[in-house]
PyMOL Python script that loads the backbone (N, CA, C, O; Angstrom):
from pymol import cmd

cmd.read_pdbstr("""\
ATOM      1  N   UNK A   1       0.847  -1.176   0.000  1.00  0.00           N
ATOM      2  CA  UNK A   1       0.000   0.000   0.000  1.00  0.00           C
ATOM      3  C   UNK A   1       0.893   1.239   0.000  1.00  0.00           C
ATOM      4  O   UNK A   1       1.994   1.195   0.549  1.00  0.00           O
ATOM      5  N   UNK A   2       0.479   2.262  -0.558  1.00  0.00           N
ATOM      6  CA  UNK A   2       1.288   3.396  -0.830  1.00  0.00           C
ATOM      7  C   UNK A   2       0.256   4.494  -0.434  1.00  0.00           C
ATOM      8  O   UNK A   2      -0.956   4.341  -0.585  1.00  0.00           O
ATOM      9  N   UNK A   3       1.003   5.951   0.241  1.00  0.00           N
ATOM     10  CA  UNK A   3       0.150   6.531   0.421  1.00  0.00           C
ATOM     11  C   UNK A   3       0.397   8.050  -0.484  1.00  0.00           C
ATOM     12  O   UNK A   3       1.287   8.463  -1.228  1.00  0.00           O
ATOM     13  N   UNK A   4      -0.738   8.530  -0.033  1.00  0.00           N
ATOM     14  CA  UNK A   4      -0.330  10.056  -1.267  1.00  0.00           C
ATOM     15  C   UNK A   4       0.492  10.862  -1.339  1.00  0.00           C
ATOM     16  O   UNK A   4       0.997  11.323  -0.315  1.00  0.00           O
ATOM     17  N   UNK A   5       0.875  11.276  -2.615  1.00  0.00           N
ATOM     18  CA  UNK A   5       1.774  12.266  -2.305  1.00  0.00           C
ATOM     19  C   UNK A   5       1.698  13.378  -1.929  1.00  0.00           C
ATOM     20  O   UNK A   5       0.664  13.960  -2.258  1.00  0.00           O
ATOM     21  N   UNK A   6       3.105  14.458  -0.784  1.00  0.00           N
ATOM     22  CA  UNK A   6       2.421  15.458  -0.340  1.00  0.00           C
ATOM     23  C   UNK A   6       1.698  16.260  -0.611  1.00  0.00           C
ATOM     24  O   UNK A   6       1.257  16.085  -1.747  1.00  0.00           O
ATOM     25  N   UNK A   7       1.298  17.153  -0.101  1.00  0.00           N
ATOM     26  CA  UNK A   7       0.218  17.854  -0.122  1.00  0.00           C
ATOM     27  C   UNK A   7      -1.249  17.430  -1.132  1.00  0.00           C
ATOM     28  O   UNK A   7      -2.188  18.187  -1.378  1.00  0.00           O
ATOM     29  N   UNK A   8      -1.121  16.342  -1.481  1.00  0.00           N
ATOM     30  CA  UNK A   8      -2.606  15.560  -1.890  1.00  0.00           C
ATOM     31  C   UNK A   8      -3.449  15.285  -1.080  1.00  0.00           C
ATOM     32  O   UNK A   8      -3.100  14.350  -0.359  1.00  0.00           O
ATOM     33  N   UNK A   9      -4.320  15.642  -0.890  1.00  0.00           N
ATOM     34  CA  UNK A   9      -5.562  14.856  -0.051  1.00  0.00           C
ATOM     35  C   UNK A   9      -6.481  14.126  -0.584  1.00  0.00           C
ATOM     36  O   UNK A   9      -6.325  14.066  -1.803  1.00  0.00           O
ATOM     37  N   UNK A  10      -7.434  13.504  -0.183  1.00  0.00           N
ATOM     38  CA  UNK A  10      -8.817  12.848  -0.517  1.00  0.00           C
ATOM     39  C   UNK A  10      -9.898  14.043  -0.285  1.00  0.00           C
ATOM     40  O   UNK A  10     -10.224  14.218   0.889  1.00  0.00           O
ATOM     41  N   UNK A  11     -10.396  14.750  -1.107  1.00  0.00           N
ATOM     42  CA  UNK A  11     -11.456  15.391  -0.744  1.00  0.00           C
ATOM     43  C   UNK A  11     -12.963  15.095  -0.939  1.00  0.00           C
ATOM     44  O   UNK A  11     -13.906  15.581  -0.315  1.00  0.00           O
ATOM     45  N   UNK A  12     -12.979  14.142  -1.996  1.00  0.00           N
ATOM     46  CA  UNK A  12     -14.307  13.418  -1.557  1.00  0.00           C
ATOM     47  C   UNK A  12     -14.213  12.187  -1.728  1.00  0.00           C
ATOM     48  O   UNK A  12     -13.727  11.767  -2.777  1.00  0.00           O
ATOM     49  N   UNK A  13     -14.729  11.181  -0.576  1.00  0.00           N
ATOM     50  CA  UNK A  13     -15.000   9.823  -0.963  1.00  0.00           C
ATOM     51  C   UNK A  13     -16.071   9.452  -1.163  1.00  0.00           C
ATOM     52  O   UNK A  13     -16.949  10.277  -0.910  1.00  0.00           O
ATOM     53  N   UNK A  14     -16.547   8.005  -1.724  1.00  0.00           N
ATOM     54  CA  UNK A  14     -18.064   7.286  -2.131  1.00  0.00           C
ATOM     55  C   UNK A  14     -18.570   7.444  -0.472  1.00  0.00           C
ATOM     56  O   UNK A  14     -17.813   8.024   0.306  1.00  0.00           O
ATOM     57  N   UNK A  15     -19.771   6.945  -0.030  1.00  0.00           N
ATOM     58  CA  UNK A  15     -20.357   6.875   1.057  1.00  0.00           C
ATOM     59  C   UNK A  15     -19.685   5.876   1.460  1.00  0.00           C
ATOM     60  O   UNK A  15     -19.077   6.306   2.440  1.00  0.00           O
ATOM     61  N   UNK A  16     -19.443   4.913   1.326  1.00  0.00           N
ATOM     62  CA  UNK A  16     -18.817   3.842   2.247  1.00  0.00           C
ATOM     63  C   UNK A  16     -17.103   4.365   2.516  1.00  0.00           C
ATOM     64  O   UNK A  16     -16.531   3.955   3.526  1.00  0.00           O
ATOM     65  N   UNK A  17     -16.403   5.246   1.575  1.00  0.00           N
ATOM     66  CA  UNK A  17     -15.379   5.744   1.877  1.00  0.00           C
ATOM     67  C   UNK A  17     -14.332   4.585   1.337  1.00  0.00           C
ATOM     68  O   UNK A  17     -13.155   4.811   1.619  1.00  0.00           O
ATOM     69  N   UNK A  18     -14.580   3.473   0.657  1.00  0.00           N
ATOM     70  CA  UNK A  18     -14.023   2.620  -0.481  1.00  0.00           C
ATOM     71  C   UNK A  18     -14.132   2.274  -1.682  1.00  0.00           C
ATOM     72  O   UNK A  18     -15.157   2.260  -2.363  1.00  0.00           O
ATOM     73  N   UNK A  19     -13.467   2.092  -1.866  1.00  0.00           N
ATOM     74  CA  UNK A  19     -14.431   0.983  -3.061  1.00  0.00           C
ATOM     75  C   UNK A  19     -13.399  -0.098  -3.450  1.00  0.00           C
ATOM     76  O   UNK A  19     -12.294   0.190  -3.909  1.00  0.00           O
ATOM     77  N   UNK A  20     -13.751  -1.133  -3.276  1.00  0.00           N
ATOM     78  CA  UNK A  20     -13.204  -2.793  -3.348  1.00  0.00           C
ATOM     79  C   UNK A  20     -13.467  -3.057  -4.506  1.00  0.00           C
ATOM     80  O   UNK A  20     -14.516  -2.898  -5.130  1.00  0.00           O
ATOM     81  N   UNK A  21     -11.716  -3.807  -5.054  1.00  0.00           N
ATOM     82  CA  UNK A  21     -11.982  -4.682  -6.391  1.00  0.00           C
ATOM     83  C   UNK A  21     -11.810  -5.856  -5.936  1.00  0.00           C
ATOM     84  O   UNK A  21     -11.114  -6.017  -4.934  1.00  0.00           O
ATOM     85  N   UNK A  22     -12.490  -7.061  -6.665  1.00  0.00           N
ATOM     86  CA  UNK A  22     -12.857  -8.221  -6.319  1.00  0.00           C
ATOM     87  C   UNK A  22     -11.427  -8.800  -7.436  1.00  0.00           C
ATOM     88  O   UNK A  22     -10.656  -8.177  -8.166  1.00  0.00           O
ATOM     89  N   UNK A  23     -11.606 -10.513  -7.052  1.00  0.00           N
ATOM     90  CA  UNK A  23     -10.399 -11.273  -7.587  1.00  0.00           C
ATOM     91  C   UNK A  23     -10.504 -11.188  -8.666  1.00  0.00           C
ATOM     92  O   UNK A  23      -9.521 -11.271  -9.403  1.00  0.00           O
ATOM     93  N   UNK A  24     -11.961 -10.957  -9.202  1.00  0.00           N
ATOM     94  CA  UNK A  24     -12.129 -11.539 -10.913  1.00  0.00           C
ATOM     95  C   UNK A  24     -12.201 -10.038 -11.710  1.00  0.00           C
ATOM     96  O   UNK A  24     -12.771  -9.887 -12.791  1.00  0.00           O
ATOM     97  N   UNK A  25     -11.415  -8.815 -10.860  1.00  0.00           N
ATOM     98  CA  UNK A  25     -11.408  -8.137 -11.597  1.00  0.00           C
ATOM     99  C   UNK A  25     -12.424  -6.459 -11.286  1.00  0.00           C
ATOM    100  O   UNK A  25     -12.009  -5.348 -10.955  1.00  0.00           O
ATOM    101  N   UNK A  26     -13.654  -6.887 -11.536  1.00  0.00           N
ATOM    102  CA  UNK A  26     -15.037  -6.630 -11.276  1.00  0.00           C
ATOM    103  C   UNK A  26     -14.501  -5.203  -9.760  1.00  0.00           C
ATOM    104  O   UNK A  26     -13.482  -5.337  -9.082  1.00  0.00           O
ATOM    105  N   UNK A  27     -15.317  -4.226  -9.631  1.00  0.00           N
ATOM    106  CA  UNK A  27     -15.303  -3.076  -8.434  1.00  0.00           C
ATOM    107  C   UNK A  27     -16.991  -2.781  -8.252  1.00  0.00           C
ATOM    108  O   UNK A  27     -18.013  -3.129  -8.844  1.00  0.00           O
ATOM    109  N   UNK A  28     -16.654  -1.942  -7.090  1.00  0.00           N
ATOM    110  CA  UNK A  28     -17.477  -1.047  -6.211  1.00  0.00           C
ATOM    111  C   UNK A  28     -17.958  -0.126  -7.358  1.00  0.00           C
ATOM    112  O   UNK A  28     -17.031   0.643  -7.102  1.00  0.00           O
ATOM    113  N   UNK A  29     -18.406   0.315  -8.107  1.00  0.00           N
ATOM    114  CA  UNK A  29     -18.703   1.565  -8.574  1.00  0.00           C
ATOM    115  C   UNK A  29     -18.348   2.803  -7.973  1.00  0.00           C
ATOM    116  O   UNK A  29     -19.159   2.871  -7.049  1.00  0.00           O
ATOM    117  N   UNK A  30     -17.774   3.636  -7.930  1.00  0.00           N
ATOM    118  CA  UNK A  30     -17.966   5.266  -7.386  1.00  0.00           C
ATOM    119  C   UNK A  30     -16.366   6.138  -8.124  1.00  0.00           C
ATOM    120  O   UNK A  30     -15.459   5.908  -8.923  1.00  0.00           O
ATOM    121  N   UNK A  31     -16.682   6.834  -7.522  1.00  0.00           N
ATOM    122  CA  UNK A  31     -15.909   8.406  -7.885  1.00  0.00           C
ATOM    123  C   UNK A  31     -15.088   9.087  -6.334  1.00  0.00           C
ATOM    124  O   UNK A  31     -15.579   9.429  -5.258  1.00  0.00           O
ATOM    125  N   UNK A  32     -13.509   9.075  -6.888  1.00  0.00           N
ATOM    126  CA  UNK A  32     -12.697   9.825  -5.485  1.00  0.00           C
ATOM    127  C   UNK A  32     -12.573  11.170  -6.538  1.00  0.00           C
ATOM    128  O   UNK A  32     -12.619  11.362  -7.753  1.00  0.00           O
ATOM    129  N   UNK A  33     -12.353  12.122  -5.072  1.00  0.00           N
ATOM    130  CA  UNK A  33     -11.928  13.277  -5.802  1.00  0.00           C
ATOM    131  C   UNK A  33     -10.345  13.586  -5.050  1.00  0.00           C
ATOM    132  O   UNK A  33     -10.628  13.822  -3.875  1.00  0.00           O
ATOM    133  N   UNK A  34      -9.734  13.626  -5.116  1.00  0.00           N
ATOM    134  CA  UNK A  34      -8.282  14.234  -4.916  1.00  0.00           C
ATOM    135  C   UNK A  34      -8.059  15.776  -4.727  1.00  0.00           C
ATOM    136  O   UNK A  34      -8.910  16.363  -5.396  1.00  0.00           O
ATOM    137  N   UNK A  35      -7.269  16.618  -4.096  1.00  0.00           N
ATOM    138  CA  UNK A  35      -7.526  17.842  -4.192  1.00  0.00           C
ATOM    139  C   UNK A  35      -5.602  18.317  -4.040  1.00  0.00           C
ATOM    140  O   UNK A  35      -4.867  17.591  -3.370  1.00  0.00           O
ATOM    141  N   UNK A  36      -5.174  19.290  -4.592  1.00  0.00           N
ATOM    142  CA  UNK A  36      -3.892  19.599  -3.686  1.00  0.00           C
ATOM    143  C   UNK A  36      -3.932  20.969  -4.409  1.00  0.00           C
ATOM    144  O   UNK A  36      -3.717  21.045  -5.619  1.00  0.00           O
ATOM    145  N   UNK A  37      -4.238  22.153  -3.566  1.00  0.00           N
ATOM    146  CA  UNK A  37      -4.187  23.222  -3.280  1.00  0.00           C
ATOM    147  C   UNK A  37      -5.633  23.622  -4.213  1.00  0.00           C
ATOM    148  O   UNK A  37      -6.701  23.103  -3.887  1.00  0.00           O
ATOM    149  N   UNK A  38      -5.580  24.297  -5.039  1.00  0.00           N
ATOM    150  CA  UNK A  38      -7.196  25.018  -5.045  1.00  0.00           C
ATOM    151  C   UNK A  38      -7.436  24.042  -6.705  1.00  0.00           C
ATOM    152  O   UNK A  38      -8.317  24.491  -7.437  1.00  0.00           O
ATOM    153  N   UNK A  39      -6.711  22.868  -7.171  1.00  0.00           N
ATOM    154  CA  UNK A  39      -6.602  21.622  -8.132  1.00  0.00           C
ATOM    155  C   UNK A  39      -7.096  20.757  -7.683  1.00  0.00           C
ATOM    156  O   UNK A  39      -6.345  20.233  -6.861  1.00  0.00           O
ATOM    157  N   UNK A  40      -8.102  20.227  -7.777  1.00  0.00           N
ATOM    158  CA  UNK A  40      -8.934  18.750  -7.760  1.00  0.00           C
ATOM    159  C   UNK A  40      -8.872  18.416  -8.943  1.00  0.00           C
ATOM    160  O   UNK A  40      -8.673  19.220  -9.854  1.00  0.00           O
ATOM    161  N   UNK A  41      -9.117  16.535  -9.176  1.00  0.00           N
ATOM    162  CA  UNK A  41      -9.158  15.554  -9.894  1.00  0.00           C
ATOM    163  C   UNK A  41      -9.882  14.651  -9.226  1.00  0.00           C
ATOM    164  O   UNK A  41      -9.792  14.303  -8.048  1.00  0.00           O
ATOM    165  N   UNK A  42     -11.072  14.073 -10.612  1.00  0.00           N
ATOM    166  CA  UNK A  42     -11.947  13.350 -10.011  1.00  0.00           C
ATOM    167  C   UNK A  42     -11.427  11.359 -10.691  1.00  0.00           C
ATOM    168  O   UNK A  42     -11.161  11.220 -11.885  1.00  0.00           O
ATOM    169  N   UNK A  43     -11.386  10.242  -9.820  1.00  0.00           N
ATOM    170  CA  UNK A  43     -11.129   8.807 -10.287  1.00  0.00           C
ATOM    171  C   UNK A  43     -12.268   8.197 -10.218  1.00  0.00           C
ATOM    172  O   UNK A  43     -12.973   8.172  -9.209  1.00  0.00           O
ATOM    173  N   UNK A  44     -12.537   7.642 -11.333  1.00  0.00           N
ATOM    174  CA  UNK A  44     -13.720   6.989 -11.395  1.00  0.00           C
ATOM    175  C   UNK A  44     -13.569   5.482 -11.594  1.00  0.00           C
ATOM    176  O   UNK A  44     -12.659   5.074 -12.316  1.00  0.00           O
ATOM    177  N   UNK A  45     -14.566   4.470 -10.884  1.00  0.00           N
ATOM    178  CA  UNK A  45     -13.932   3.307 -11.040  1.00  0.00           C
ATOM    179  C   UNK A  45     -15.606   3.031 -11.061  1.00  0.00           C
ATOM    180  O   UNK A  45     -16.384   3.479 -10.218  1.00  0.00           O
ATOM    181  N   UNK A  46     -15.939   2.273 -12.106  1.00  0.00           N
ATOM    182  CA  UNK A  46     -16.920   1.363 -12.684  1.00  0.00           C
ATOM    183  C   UNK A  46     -17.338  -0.258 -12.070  1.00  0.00           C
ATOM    184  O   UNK A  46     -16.720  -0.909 -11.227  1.00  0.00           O
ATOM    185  N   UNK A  47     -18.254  -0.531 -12.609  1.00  0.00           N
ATOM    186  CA  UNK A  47     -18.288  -1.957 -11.685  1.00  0.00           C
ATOM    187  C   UNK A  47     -17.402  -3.052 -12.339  1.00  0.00           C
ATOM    188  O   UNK A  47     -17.150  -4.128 -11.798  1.00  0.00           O
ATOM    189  N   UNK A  48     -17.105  -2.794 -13.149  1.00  0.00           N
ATOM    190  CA  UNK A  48     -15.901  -4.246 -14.345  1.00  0.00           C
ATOM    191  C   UNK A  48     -15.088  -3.571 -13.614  1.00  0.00           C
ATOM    192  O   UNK A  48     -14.288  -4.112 -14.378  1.00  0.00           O
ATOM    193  N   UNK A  49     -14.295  -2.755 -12.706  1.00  0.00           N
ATOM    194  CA  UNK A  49     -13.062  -2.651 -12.702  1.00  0.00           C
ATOM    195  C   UNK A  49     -12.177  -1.206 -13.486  1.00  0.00           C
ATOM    196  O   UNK A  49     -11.119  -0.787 -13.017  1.00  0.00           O
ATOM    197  N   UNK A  50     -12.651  -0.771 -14.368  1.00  0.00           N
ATOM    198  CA  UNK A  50     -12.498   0.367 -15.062  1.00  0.00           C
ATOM    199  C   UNK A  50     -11.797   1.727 -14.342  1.00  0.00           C
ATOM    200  O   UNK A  50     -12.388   2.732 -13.947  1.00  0.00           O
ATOM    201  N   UNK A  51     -10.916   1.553 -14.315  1.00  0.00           N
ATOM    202  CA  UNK A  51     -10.665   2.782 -14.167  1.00  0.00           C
ATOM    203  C   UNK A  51     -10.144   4.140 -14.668  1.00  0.00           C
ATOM    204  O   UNK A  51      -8.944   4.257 -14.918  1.00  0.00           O
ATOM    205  N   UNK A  52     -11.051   5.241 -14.835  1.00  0.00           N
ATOM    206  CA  UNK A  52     -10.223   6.345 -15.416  1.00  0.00           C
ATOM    207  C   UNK A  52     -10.377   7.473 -14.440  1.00  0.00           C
ATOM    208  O   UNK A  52     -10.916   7.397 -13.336  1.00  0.00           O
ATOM    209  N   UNK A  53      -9.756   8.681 -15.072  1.00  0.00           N
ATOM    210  CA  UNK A  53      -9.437  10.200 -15.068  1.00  0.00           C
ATOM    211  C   UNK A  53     -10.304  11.371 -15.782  1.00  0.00           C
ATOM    212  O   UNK A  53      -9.654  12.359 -16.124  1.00  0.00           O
ATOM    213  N   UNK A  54     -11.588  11.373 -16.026  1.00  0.00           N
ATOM    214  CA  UNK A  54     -12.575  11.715 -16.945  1.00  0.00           C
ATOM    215  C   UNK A  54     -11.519  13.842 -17.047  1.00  0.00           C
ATOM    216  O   UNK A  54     -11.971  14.721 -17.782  1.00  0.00           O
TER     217      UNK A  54
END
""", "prot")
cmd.dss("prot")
cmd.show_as("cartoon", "prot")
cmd.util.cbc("prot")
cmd.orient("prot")
């Protein structure tokens, strides 16, 4: 596990505050947002597993 780099935060998480990928691949559905200084970026992860940077 690795953690963020400085001054990155988590500024928004899904309601459960995870989202789990399974063995076969497959995720949680939801959206993190990242923030470091007045720059956010939103990660989106789909239920196959998908992940992008919209």
């Amino acid at each position: 596990m690795h953690g963020l780099p400085r001054g990155v935060l988590f500024a928004v998480l899904p309601a459960r505050s995870r989202i789990v990928f399974g063995a076969l691949g497959t995720a949680d559905n939801g959206t993190i947002t990242l923030a470091a200084g007045s720059r956010s970026r939103n990660v989106v992860v789909n239920q196959r597993g998908r992940v992008r940077f919209p």
